[in-house]
C-alpha positions in Angstrom: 124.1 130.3 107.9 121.5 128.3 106.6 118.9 126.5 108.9 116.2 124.0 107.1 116.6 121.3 104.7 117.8 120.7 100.9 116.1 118.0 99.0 119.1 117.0 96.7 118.5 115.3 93.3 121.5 113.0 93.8 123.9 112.3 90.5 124.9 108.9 89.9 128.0 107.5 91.1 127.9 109.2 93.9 127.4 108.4 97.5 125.1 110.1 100.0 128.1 110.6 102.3 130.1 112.1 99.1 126.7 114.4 98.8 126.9 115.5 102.2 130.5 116.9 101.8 130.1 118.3 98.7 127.1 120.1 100.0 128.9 121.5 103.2 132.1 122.5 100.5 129.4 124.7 98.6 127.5 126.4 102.0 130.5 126.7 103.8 129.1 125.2 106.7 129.5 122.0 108.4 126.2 121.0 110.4 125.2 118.8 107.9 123.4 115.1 107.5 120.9 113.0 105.4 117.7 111.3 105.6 118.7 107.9 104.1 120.8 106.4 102.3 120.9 105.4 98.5 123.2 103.3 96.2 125.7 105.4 94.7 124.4 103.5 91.3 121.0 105.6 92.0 120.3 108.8 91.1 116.8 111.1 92.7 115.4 112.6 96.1 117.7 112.5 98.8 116.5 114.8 101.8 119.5 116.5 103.4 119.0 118.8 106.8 121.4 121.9 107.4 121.9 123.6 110.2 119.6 123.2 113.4 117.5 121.3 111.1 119.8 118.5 111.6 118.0 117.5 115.1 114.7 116.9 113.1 115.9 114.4 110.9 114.9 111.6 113.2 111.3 112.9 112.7 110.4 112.4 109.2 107.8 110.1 108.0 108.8 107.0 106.1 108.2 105.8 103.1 109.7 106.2 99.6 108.8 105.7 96.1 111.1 105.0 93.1 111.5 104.0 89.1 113.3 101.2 88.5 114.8 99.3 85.7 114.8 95.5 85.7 117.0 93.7 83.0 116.2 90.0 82.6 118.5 87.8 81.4 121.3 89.1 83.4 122.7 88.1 87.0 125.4 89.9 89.4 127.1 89.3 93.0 125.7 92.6 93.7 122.0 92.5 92.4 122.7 95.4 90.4 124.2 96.3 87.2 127.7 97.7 88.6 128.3 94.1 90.3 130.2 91.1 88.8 128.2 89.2 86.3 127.9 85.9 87.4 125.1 85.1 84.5 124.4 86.2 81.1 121.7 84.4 79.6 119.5 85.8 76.6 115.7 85.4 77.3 114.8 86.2 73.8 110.7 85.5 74.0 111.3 83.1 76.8 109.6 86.2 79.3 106.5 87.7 78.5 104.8 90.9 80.2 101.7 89.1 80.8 103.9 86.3 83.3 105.5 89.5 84.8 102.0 90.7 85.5 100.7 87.1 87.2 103.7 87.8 89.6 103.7 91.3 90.9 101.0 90.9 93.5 103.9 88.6 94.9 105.2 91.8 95.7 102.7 93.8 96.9 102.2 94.2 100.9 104.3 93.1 103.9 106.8 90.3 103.0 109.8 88.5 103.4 112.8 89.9 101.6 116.4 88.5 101.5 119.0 91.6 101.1 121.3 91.5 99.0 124.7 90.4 100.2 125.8 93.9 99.2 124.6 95.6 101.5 125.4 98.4 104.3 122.9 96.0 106.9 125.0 94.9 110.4 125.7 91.7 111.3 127.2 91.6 115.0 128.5 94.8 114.2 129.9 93.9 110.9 128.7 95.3 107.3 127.7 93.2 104.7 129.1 94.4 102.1 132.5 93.7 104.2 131.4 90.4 104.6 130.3 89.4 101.6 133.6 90.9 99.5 136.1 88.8 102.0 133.8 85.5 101.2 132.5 85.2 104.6 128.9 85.2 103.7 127.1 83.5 101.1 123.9 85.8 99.4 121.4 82.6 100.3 122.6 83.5 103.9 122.0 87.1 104.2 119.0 87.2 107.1 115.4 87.6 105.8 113.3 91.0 106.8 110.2 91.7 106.7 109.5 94.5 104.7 106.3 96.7 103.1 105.6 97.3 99.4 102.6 99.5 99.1 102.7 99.8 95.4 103.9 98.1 92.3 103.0 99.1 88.5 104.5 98.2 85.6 105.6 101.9 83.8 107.2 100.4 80.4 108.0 97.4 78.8 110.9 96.1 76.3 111.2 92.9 74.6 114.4 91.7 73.2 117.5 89.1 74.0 117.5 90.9 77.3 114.3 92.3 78.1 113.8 95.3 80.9 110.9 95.8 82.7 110.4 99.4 84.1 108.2 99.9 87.2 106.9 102.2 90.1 107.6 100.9 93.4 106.2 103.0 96.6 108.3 101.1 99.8 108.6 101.5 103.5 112.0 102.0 105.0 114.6 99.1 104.8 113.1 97.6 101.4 115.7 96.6 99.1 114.5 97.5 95.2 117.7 95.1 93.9 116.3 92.4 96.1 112.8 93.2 94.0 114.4 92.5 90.0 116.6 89.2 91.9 113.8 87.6 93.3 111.4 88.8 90.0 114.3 87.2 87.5 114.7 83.7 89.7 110.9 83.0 89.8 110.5 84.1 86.0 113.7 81.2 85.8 115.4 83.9 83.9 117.6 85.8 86.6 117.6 89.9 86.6 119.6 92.6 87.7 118.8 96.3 88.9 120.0 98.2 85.4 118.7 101.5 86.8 116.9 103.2 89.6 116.0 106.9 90.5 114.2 107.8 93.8 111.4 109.9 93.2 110.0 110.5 96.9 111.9 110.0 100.2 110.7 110.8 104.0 108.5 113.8 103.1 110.5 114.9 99.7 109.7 114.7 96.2 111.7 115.5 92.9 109.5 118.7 92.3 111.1 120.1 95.8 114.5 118.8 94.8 117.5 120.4 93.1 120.6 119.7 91.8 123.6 120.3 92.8 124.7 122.7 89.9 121.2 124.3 90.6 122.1 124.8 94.4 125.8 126.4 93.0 123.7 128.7 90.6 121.4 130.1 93.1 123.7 130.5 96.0 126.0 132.6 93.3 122.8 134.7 92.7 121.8 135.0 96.3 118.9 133.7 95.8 119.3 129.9 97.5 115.8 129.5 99.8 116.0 126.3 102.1 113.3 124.7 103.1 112.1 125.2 105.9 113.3 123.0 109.1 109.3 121.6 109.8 108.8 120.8 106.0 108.6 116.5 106.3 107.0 116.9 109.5 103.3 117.3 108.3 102.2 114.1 109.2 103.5 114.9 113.1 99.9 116.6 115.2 100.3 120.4 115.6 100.1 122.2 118.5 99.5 125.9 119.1 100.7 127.6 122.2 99.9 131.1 123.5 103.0 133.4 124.5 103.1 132.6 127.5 103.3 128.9 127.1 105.7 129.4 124.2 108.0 131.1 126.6 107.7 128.7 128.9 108.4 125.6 126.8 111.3 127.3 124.8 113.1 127.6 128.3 112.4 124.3 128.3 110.0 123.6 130.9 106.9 120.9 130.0 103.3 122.9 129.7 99.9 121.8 129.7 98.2 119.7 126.7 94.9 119.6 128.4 93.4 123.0 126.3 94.8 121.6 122.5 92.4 120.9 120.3 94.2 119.3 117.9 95.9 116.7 120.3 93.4 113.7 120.7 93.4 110.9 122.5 94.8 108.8 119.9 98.1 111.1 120.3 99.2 110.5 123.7 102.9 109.5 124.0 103.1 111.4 120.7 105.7 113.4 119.0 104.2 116.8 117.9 104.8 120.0 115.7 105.5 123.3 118.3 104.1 126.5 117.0 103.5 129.3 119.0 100.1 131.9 118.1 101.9 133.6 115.1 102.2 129.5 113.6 106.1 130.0 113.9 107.6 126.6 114.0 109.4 125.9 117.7 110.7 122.5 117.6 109.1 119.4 118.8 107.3 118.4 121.6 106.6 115.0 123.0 102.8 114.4 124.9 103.0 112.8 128.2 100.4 112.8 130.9 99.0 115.7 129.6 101.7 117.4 129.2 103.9 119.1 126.1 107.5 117.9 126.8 110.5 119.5 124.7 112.3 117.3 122.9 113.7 119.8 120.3 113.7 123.1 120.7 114.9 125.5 118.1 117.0 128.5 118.7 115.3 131.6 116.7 117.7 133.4 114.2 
């Protein structure tokens, strides 16, 4: 049994749900889940927890970073280039880099976004997508979020009847990249579609950790498979030693005292932390109360 977590560099056309089982299929096991979702259109990170390491994946930081691929000229029900084309309009030289340029700083920070109809959001319990493909929900009525874009930088550039405009986007959680090349082609007066888009960080994971899934196949048929390990993601959490006897103590499940950890400041009460006893062997995770080192996870040792 494997306990830890696989970053998967998801295929396209391919859901994360579809990952999921395909990965339990290939460990044989069936404690199992992912850190996110992404559009089956979408290929790159997608963090998946197996094992005992499924109970940390409320922990993980946010954030995520991608490459996309915007395509002017073109405009779909969807906002990406799987949907139904509801526009097709050559730009020819009507776009220039140096407009796109003016505009990204538009997109930079914390600002209102309008999902795309598309999309897995709830409305009183009802999906959008749901919504939207029975006609009960027009796109220009899809809620507005607020939502943070830390980073935005133009990677390539091609000109053309349809020109596409490749960028790096680093996002907080619940940002909608499609949403990004809509709203970039309407205020360009051009419209634009998503024409491609790989995830290159997500929640503590990048594409140098990641592997594919005829990678994970190859190295299970080896032996030679290594998880990572159940507190990778979690380095932005506080760590707290414990000496044995507090270990033992707090993996039985019982609160213990905060008041001698160095590492826990002020600034962390109310805090979820990283559990390691003296050897720095990950426990679980703690919450800091009062003082006090609650468990909130604790990890059986295999």
């Amino acid at each position: 049994m494997f306990h830890g977590f696989i970053s998967i560099d998801k295929p396209a056309a391919i859901t994360a749900h579809d990952c999921v089982s395909k990965l339990r299929k290939l460990l044989k096991q069936k404690k199992i889940g992912h850190g996110g979702t992404l559009d089956p259109m979408a290929t790159g990170v997608l963090p998946i927890a197996v094992g005992d390491a499924t109970r940390l994946l409320r922990f993980l930081p946010e954030g995520k970073a991608y490459n996309a691929k915007i395509r002017f000229g073109v405009v779909t029900n969807t906002d990406d280039i799987t949907g139904e084309v509801i526009s097709d309009r050559p730009c020819d030289d009507a776009i220039t880099l140096e407009a796109i340029q003016e505009l990204l700083p538009l997109f930079q920070g914390r600002i209102v976004q309008r999902p795309p109809a598309f999309s897995a959001i709830q409305i009183d319990g009802k999906r959008l997508y749901d919504l939207a493909r029975r006609g009960e929900i027009a796109a220009e009525d899809v809620p507005t979020r607020l939502v943070e874009i830390t980073e935005i930088r133009v990677l390539g550039w091609q000109s053309g009847a349809y020109p596409e405009l490749d960028l790096a986007i680093a996002c907080g959680s619940g940002t909608y990249i499609r949403a990004i090349a809509r709203d970039l082609g309407e205020k360009l007066g051009c419209g634009a579609t998503l024409a491609g888009l790989r995830r290159t960080y997500s929640n503590g994971f990048d594409l140098a950790a990641s592997l594919t899934f005829e990678q994970v196949a190859a190295k299970l048929q080896s032996g030679n498979l290594q998880v990572l390990a159940p507190d990778h993601g979690l380095h932005l959490l506080p760590m707290a030693l414990l000496d044995a006897d507090s270990a033992r103590r707090w993996q039985m499940g019982q609160a213990v005292s905060a008041a001698n950890l160095s590492l826990l400041g002020e600034d962390s009460a109310n805090s979820f932390v990283r559990t390691h006893d003296q050897d720095q062997s990950f426990l679980g995770v703690s919450e800091v109360s009062e003082n006090l080192l609650h468990p909130v996870v604790v990890l059986p040792r295999h």
